[in-house]
C-alpha positions as CSV (number, residue, x, y, z in Angstrom):
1,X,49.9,49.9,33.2
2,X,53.3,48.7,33.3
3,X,55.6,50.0,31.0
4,X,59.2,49.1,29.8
5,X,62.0,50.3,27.4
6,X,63.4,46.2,27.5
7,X,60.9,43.7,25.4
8,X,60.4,41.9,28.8
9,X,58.9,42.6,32.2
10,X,60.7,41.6,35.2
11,X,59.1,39.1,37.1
12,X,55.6,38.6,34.5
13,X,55.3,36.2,31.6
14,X,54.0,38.2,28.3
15,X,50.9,35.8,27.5
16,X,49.5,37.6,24.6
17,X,51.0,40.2,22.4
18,X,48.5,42.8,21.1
19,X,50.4,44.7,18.6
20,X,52.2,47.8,18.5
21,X,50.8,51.5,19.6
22,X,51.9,54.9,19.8
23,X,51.1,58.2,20.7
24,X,52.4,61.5,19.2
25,X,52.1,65.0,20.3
26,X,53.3,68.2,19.0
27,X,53.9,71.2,20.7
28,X,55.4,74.5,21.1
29,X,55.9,77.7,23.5
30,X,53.8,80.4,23.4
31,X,54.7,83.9,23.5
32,X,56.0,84.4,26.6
33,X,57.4,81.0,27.1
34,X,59.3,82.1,23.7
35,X,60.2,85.5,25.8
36,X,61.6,83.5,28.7
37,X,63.3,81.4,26.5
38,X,65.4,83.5,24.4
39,X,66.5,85.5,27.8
40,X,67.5,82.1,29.4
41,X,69.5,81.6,26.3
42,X,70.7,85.3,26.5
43,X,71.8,84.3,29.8
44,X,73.3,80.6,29.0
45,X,72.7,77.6,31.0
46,X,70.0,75.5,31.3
47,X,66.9,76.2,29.1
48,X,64.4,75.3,31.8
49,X,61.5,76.3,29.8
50,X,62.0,74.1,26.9
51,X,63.3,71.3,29.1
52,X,59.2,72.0,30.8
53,X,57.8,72.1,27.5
54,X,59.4,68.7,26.6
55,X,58.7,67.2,29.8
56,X,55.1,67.5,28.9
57,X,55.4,66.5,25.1
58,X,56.9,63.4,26.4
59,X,54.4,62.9,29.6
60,X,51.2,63.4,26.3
61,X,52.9,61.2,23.8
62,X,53.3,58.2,26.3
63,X,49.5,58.8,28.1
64,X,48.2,59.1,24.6
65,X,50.0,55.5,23.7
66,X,48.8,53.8,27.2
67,X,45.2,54.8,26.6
68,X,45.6,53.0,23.1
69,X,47.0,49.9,24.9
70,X,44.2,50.1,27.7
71,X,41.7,50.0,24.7
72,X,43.4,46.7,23.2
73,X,43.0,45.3,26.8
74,X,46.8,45.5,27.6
75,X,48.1,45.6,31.2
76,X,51.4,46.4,29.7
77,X,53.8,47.7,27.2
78,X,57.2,46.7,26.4
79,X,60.0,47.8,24.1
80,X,59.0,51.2,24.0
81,X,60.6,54.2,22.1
82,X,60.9,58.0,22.1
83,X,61.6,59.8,19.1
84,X,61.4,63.6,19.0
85,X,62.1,65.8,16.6
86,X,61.4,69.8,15.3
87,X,59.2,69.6,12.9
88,X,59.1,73.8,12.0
89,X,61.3,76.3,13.9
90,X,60.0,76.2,17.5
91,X,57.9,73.5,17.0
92,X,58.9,69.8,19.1
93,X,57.1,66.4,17.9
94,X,57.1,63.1,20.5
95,X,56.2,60.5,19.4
96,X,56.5,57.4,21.9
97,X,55.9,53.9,20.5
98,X,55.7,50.3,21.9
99,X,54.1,47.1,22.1
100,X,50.9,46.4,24.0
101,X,51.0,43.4,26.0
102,X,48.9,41.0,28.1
103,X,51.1,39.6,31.1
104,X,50.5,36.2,33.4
């Protein structure tokens, strides 16, 4: 599956335009992630544990959307778009939308 943030890709011709998917997750640290966390912010620097826990809110969000665009029949998807957001204290939503394409 190729994927891309521009509404083109490189080198390929978009031949058929399937519609737009998305895949959201939502996710949060348990208790001793929390535990780690607040002593890495005791501490100050980098919060490795939340930047872990968002790198695999944002790796589920965008499988979740390519499995949606595999279904559609979809070798790729262009112009795609991460939003995340807290949606309760502690608590991280990604949601990564795009559109599915066919490409020559």
């Amino acid at each position: 599956m190729i994927l891309s943030t521009t509404n083109q890709v490189p080198g390929k011709k978009l031949k058929e335009s399937l519609g737009i998917v998305f895949g959201s997750t939502v996710r949060t640290r348990g208790v001793g992630g929390r535990l780690l966390a607040g002593i890495e912010g005791m501490l100050g620097g980098r919060a490795d544990s939340y930047i872990s826990e968002m790198d695999k809110a944002r790796t589920e969000a965008i499988a979740m959307m390519m499995e949606k665009a595999r279904v559609r029949g979809a070798d790729a998807i262009v112009g795609i778009d991460l939003d995340i957001s807290e949606v309760l204290e502690g608590y991280i939503m990604v949601t990564a939308t795009g559109t599915a394409v066919k490409t020559e």
